[in-house]
DSSP file (Angstrom, degrees, kcal/mol; ACC not computed):
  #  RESIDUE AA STRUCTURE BP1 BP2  ACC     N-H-->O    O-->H-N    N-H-->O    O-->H-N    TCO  KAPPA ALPHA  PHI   PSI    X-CA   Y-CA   Z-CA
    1    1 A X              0   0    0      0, 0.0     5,-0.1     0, 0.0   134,-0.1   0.000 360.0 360.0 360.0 116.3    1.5   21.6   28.7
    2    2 A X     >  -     0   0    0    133,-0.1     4,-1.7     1,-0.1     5,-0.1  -0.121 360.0-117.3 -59.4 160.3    4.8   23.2   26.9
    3    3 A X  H  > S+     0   0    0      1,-0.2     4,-1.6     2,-0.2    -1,-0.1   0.781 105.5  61.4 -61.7 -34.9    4.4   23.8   23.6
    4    4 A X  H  > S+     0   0    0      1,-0.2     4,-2.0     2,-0.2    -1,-0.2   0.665 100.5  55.6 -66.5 -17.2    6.9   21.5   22.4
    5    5 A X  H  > S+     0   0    0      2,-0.2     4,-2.4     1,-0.2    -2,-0.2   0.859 103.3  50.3 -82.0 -47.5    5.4   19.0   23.7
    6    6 A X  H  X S+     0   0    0     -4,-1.7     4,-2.4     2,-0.2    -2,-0.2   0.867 110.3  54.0 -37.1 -60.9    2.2   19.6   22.0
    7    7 A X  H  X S+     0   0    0     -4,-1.6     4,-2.6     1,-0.2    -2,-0.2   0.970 107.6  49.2 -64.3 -62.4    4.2   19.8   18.8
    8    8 A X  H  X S+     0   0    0     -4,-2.0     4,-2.8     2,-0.2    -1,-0.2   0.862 112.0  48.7 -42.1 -45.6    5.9   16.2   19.5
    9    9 A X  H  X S+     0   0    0     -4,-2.4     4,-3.0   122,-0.2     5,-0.3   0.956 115.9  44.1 -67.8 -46.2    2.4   14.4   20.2
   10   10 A X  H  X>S+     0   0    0     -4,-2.4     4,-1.9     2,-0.2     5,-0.5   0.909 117.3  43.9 -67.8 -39.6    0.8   15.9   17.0
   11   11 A X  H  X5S+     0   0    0     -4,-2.6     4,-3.1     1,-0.2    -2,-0.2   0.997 122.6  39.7 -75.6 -54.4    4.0   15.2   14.7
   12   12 A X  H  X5S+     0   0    0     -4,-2.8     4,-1.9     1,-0.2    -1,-0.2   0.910 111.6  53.5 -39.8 -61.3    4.3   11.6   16.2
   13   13 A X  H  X5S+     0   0    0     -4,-3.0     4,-3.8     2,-0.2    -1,-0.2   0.845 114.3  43.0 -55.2 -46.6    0.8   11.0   16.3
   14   14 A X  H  X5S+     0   0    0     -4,-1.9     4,-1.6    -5,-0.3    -1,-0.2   0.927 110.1  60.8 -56.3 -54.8    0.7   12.0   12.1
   15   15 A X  H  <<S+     0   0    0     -4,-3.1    -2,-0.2    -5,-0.5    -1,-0.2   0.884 100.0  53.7 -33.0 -63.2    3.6   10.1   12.0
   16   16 A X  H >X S+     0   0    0     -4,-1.9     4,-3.6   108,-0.3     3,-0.8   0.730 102.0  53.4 -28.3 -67.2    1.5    7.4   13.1
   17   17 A X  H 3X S+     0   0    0     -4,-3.8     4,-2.0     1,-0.3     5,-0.4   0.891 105.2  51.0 -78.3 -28.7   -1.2    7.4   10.7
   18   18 A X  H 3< S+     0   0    0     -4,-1.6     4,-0.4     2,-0.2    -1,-0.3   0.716 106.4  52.8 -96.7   9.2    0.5    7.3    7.9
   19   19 A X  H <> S+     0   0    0     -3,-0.8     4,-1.0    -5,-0.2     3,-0.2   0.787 113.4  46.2 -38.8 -68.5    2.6    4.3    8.9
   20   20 A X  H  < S+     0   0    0     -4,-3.6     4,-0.3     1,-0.3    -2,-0.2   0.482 110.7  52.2 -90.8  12.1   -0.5    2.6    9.6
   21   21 A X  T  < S+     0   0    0     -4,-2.0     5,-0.3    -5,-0.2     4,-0.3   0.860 110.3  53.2 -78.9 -48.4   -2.1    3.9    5.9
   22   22 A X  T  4 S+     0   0    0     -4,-0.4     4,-0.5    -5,-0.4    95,-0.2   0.697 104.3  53.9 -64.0 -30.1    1.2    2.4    4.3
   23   23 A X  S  < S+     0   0    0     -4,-1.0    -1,-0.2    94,-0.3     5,-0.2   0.824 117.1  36.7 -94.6 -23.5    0.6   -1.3    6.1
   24   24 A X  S    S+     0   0    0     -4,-0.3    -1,-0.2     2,-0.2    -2,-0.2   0.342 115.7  51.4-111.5  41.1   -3.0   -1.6    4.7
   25   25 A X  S  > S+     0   0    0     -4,-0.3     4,-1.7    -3,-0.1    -3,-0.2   0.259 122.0  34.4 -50.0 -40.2   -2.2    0.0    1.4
   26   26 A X  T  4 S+     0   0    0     -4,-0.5    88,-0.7    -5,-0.3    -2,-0.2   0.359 116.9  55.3 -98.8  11.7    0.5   -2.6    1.6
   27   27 A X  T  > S+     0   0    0      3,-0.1     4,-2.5    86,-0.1    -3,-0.2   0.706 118.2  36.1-108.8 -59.8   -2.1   -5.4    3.5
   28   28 A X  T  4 S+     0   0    0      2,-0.2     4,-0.2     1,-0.2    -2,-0.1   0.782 110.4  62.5 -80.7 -26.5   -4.9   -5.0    0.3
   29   29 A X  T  X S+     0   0    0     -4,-1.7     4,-2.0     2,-0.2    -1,-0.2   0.900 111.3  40.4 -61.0 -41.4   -2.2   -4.7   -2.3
   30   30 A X  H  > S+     0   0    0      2,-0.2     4,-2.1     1,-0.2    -2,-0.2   0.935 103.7  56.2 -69.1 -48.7   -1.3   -8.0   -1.3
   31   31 A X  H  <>S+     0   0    0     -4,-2.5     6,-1.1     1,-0.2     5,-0.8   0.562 110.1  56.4 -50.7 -17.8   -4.2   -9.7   -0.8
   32   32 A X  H >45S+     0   0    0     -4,-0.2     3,-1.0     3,-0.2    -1,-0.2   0.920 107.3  46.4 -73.0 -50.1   -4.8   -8.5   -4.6
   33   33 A X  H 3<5S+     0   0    0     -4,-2.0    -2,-0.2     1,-0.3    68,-0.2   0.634 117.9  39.0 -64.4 -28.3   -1.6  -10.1   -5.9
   34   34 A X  T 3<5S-     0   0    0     -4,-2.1    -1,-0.3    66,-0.1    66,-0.1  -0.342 107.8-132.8-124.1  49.0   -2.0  -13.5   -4.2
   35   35 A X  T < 5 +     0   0    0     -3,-1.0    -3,-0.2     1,-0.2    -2,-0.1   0.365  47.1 158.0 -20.6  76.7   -6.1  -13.2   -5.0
   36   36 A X      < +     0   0    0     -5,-0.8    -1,-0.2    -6,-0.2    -4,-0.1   0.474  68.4  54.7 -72.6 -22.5   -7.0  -14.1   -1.8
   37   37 A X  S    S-     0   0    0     -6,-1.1    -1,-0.1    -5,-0.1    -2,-0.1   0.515 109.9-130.5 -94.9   0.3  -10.1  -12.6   -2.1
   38   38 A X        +     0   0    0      1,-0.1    -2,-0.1    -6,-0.1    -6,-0.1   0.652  65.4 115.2  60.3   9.6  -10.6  -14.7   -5.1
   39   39 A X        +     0   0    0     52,-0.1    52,-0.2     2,-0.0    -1,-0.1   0.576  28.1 151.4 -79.5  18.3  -11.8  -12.4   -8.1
   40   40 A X        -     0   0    0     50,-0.1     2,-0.3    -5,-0.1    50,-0.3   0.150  25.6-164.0 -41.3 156.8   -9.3  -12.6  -10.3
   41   41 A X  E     -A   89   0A   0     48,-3.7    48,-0.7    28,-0.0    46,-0.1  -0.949  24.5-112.1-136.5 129.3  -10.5  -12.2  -14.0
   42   42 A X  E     -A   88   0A   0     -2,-0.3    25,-1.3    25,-0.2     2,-0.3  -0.434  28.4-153.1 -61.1 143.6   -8.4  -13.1  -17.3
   43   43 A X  E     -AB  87  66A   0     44,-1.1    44,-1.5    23,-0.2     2,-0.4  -0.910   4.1-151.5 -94.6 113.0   -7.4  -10.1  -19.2
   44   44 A X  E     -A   86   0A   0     21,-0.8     2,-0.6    -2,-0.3    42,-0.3  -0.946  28.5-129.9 -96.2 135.3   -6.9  -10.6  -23.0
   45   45 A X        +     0   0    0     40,-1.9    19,-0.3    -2,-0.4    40,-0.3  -0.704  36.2 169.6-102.7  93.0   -4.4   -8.0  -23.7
   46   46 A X        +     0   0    0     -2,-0.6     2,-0.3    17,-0.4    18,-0.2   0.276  66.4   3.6-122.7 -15.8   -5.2   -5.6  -26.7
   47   47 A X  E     +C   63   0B   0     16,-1.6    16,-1.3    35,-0.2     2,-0.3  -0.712  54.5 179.0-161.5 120.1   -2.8   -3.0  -26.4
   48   48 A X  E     +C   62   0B   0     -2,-0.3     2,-0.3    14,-0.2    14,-0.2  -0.821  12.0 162.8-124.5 153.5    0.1   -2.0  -24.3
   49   49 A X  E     -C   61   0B   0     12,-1.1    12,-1.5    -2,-0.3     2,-0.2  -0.924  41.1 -86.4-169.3-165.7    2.5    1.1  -24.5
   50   50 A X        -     0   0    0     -2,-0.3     2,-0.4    10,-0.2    10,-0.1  -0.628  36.1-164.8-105.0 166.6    5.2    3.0  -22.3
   51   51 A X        -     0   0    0     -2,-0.2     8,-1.3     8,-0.0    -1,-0.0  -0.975  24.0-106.8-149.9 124.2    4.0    5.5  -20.0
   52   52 A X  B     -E   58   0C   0     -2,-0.4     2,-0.3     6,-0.2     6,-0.2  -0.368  36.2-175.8 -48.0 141.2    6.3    8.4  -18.2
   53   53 A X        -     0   0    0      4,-0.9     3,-0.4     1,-0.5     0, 0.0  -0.624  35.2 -59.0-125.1-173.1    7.0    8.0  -14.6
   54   54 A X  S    S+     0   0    0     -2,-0.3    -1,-0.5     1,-0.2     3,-0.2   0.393 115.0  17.6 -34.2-165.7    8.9   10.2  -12.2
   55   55 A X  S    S-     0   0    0      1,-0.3    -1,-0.2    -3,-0.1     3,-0.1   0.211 138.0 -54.2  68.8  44.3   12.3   11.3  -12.4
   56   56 A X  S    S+     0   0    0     -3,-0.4    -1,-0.3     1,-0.1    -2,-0.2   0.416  99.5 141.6  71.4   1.8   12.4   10.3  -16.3
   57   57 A X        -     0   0    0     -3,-0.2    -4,-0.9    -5,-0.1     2,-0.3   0.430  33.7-156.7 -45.1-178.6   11.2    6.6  -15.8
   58   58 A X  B     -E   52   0C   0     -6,-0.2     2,-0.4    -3,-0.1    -6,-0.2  -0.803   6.6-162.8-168.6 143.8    9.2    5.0  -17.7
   59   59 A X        -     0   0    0     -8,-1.3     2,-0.7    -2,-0.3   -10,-0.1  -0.970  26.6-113.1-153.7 150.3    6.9    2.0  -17.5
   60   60 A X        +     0   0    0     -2,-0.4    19,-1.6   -10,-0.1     2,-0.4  -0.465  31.0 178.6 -67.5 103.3    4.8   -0.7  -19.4
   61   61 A X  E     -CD  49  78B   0    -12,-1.5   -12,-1.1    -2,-0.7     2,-0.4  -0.876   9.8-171.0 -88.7 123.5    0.7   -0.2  -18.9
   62   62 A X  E     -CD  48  77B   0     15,-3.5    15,-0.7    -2,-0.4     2,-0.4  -0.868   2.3-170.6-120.1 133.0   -1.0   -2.9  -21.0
   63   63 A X  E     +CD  47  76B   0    -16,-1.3   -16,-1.6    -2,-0.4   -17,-0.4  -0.795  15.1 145.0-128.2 158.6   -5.0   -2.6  -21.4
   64   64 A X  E     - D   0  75B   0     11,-1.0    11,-0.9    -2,-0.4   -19,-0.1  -0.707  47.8 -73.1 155.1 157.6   -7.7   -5.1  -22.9
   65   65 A X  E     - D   0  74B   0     -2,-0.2   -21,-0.8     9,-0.2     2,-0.2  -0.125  49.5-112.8 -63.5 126.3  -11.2   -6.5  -22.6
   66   66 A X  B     -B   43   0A   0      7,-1.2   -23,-0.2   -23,-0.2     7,-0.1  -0.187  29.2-133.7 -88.2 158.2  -12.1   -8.7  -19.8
   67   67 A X  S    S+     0   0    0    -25,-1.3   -25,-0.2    -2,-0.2    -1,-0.1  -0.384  71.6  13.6 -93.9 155.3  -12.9  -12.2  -20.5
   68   68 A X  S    S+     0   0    0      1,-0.3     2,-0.4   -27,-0.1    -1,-0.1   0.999  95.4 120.8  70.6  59.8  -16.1  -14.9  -19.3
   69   69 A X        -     0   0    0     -3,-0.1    -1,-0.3     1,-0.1   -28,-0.0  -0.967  66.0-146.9-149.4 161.3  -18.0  -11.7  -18.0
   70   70 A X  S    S+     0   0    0     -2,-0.4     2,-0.3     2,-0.1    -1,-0.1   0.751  89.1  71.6 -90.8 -34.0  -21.7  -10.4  -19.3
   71   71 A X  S    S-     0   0    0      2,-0.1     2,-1.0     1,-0.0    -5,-0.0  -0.689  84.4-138.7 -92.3 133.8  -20.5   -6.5  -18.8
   72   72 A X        +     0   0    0     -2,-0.3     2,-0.3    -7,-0.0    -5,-0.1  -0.838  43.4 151.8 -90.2 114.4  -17.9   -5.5  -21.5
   73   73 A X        -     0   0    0     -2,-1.0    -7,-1.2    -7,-0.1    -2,-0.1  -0.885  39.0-126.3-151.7 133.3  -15.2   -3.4  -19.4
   74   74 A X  E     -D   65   0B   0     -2,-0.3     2,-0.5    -9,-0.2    -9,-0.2  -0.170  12.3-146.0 -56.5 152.1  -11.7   -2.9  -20.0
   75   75 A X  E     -D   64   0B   0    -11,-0.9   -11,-1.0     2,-0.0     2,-0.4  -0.900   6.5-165.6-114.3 117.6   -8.8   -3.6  -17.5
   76   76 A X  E     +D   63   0B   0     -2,-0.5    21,-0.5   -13,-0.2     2,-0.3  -0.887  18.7 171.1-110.0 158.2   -5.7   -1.4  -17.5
   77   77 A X  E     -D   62   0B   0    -15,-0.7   -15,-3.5    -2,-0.4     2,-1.0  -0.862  44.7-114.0 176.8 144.7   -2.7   -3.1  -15.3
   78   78 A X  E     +D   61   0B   0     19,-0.4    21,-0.3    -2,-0.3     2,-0.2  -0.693  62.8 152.6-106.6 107.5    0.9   -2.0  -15.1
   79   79 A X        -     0   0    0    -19,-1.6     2,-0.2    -2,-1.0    -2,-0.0  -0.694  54.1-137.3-137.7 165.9    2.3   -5.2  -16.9
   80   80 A X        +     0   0    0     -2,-0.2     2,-0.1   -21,-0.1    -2,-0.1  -0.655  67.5 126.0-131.4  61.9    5.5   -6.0  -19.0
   81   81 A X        -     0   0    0     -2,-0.2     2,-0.1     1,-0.1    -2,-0.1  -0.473  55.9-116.3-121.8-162.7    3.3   -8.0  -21.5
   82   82 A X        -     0   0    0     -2,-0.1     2,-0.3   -20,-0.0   -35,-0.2  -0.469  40.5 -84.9-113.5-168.0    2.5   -8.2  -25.3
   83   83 A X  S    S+     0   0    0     -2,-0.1   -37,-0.2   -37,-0.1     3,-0.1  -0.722 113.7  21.3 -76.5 138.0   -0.9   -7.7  -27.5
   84   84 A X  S    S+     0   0    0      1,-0.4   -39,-0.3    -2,-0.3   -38,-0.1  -0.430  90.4 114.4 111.3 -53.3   -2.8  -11.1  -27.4
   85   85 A X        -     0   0    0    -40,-0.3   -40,-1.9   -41,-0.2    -1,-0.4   0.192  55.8-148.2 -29.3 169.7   -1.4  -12.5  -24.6
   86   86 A X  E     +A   44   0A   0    -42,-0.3   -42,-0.2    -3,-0.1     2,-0.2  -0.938  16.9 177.8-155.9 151.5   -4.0  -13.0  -21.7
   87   87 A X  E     -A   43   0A   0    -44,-1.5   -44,-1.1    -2,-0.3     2,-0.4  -0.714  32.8-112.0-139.5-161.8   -3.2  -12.9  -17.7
   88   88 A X  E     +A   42   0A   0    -46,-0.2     2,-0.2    -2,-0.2   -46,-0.2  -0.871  43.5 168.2-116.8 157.3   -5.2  -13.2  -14.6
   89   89 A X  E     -A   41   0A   0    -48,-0.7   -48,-3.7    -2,-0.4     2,-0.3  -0.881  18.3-141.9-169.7 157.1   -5.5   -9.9  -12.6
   90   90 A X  E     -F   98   0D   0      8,-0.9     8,-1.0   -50,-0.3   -50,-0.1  -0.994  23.2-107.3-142.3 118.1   -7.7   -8.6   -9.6
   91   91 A X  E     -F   97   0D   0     -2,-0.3     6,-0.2     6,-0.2   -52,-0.1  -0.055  27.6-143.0 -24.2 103.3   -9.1   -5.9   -8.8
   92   92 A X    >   -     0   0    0      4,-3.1     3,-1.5     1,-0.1    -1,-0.1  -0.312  37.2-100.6 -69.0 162.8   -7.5   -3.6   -5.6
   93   93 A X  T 3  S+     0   0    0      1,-0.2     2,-0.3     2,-0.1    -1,-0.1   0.993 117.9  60.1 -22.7 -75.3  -10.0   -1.7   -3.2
   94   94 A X  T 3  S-     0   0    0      1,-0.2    -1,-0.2    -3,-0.0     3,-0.1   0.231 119.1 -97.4-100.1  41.6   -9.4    1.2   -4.9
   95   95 A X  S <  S+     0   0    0     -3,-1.5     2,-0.3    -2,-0.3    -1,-0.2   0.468  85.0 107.0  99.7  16.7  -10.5    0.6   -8.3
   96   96 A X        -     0   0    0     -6,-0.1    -4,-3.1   -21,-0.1     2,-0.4  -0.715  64.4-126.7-121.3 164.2   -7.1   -0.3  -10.3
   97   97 A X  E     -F   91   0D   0    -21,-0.5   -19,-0.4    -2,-0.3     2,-0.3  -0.910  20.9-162.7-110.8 145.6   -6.5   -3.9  -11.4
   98   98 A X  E     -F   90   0D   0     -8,-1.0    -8,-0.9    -2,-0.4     2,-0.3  -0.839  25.6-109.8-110.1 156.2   -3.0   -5.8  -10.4
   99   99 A X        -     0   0    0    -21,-0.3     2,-0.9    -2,-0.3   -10,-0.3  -0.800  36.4-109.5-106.7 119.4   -1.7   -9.1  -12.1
  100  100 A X        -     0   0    0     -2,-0.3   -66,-0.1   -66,-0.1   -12,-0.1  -0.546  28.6-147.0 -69.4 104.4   -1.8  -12.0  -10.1
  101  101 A X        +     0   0    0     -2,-0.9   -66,-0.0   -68,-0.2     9,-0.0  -0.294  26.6 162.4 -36.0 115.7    2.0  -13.6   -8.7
  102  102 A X        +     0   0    0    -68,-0.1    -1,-0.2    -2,-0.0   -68,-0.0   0.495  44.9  98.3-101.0 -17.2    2.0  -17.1   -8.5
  103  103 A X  S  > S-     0   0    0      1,-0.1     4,-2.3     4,-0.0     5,-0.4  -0.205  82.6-112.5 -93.7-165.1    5.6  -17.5   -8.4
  104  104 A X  T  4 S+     0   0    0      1,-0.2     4,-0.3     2,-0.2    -1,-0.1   0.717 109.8  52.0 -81.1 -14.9    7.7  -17.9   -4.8
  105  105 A X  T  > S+     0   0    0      3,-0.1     4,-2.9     2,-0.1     5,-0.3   0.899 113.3  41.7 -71.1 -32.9    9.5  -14.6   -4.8
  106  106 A X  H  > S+     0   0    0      1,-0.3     4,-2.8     2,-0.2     5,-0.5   0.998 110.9  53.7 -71.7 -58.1    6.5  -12.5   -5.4
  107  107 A X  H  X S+     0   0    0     -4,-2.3     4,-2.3     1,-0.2    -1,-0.3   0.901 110.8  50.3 -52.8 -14.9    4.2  -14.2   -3.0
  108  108 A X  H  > S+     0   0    0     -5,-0.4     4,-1.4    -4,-0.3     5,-0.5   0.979 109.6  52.5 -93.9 -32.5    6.9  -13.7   -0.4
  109  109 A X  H >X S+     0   0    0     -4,-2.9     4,-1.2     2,-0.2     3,-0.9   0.909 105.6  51.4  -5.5 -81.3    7.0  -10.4   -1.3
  110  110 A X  H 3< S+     0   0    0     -4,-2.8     4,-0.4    -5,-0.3    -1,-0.2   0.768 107.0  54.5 -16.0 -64.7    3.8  -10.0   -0.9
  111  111 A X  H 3< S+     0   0    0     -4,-2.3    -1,-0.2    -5,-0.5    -2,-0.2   0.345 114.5  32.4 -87.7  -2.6    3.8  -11.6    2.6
  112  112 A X  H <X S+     0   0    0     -4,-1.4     4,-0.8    -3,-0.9    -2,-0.2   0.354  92.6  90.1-140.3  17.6    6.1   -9.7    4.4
  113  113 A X  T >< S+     0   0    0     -4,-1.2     3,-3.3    -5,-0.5     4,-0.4   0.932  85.2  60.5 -29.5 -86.6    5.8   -5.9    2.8
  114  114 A X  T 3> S+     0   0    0    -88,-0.7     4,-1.5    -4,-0.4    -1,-0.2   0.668  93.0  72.9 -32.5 -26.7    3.4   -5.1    5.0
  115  115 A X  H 3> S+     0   0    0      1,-0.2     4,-2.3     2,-0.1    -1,-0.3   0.896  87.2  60.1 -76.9 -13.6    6.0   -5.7    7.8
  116  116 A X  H <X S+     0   0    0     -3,-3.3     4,-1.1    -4,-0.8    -1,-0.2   0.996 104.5  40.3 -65.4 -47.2    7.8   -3.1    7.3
  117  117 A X  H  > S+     0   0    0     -4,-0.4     4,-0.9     1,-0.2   -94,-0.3   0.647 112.8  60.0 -89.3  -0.1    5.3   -0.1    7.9
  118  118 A X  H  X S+     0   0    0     -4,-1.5     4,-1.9     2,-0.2    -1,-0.2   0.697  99.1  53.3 -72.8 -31.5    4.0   -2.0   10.6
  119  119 A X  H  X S+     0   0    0     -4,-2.3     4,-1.5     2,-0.2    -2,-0.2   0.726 117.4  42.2 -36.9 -35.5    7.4   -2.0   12.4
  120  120 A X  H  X S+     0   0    0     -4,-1.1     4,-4.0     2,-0.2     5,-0.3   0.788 109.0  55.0-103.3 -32.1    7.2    1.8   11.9
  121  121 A X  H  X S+     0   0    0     -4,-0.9     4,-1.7  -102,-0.2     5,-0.4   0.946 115.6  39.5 -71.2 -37.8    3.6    2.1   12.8
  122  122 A X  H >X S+     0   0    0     -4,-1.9     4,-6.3     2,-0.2     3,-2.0   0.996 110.4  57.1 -54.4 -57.2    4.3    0.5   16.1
  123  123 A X  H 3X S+     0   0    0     -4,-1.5     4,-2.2     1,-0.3    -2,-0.2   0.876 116.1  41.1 -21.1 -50.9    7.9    2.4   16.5
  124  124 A X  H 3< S+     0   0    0     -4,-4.0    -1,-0.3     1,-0.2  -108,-0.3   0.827 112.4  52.5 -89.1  -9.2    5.5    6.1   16.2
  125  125 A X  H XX S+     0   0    0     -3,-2.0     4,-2.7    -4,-1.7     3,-1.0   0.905 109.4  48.7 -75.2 -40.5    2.7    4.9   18.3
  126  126 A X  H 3X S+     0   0    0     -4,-6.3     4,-2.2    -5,-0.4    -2,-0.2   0.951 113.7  45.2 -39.3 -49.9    5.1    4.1   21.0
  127  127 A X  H 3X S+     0   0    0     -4,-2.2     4,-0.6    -5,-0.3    -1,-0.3   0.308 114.7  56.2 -86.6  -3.1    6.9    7.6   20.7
  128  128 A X  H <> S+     0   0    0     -3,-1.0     4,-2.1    -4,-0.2    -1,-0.2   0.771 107.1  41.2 -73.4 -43.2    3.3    8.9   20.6
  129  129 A X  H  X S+     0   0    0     -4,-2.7     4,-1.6     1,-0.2     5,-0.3   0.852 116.0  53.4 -93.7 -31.2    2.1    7.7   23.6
  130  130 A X  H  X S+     0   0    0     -4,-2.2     4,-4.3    -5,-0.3    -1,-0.2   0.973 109.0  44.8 -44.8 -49.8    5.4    8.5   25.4
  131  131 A X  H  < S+     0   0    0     -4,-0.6  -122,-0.2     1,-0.2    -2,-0.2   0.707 114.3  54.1 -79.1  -9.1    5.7   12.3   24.5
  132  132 A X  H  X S+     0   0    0     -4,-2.1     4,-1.3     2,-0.2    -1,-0.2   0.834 115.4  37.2 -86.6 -26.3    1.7   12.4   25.5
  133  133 A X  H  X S+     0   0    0     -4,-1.6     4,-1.0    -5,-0.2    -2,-0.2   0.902 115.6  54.8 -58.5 -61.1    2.5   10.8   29.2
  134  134 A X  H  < S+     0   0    0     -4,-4.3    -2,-0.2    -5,-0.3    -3,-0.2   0.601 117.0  36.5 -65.0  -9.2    6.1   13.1   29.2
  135  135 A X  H  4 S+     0   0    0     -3,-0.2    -1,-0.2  -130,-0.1    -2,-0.2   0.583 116.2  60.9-106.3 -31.5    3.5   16.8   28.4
  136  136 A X  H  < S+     0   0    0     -4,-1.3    -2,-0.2     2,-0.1     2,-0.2   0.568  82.9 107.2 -79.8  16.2    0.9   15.0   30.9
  137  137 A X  S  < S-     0   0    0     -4,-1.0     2,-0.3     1,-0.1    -3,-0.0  -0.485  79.6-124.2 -41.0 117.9    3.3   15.2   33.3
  138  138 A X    >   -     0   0    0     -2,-0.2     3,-1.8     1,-0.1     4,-0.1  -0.547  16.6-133.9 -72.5 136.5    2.7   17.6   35.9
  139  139 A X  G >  S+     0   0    0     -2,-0.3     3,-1.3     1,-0.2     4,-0.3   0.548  94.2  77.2 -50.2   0.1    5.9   20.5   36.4
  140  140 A X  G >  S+     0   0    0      1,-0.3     3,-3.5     2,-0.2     4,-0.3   0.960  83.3  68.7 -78.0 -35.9    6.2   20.4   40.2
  141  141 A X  G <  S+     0   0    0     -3,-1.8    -1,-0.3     1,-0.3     3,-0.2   0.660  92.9  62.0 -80.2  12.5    8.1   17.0   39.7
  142  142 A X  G <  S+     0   0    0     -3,-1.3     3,-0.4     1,-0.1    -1,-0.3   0.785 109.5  34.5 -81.4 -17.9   10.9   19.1   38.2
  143  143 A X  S <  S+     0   0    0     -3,-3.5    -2,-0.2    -4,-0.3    -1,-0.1   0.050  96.2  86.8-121.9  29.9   11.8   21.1   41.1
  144  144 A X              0   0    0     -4,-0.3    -1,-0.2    -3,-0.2    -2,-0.1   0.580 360.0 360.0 -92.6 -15.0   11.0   18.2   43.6
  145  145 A X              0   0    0     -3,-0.4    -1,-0.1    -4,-0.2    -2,-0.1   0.532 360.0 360.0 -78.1 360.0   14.7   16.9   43.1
């Protein structure tokens, strides 16, 4: 098996998984936003303040206690709100709270993110499973012409 070849299956194949990390990052994010799994919890919102981002950005994170629950634990969620205010947000997989969208751009948002890195995850599995048929190739059949 050339080496390049080797190189191509492995890059594709990488390629691969992180396409298909990007469509259920982008599968569970949604299914937060349009609480589909149905936990949402109101948030009363006790303090909010600007936070740095990349490249000199900057963006609102708004934090407060959550409400109707027996355990007192705070909620942070990356909001454009005020103090007082209360919203519904739900909890992602992986521990951060998101504010639930009700209106019709977001939910469609929502609903067809995830196609995109799932166009891409097929696109590198394809080109995986070619360039691993194209090294399992045996050489004779070059010098059979």
């Amino acid at each position: 098996m050339p080496k390049g070849r080797v190189r191509a299956v492995v890059g594709y194949a990488a390629l691969t998984l992180l396409c298909a990390t990007a469509t259920a990052w982008c599968v569970f994010s949604g299914i937060a936003k349009l609480n589909l799994s149905g936990n949402a919890v109101e948030v009363r919102l006790a303090e909010c303040h600007q936070e740095e981002g990349g490249k000199g950005g900057s963006y609102t994170v708004c934090s407060g206690p959550v409400q109707n629950t027996a355990n007192a634990r705070t909620a942070k969620v990356s909001y454009k709100g005020h103090e007082g205010e209360t919203i519904r947000a739900a909890r992602t997989p992986w521990g951060s709270y998101d504010v639930v969208d009700t209106d019709f751009v977001s939910r469609g948002i929502a609903i067809l993110l995830p196609v995109l890195p799932l166009f891409g995850t097929v696109g590198a599995g394809a080109l995986t499973v070619r360039e691993f048929r194209r090294a399992r190739q045996p050489a004779a059949s070059d010098g059979a012409s």
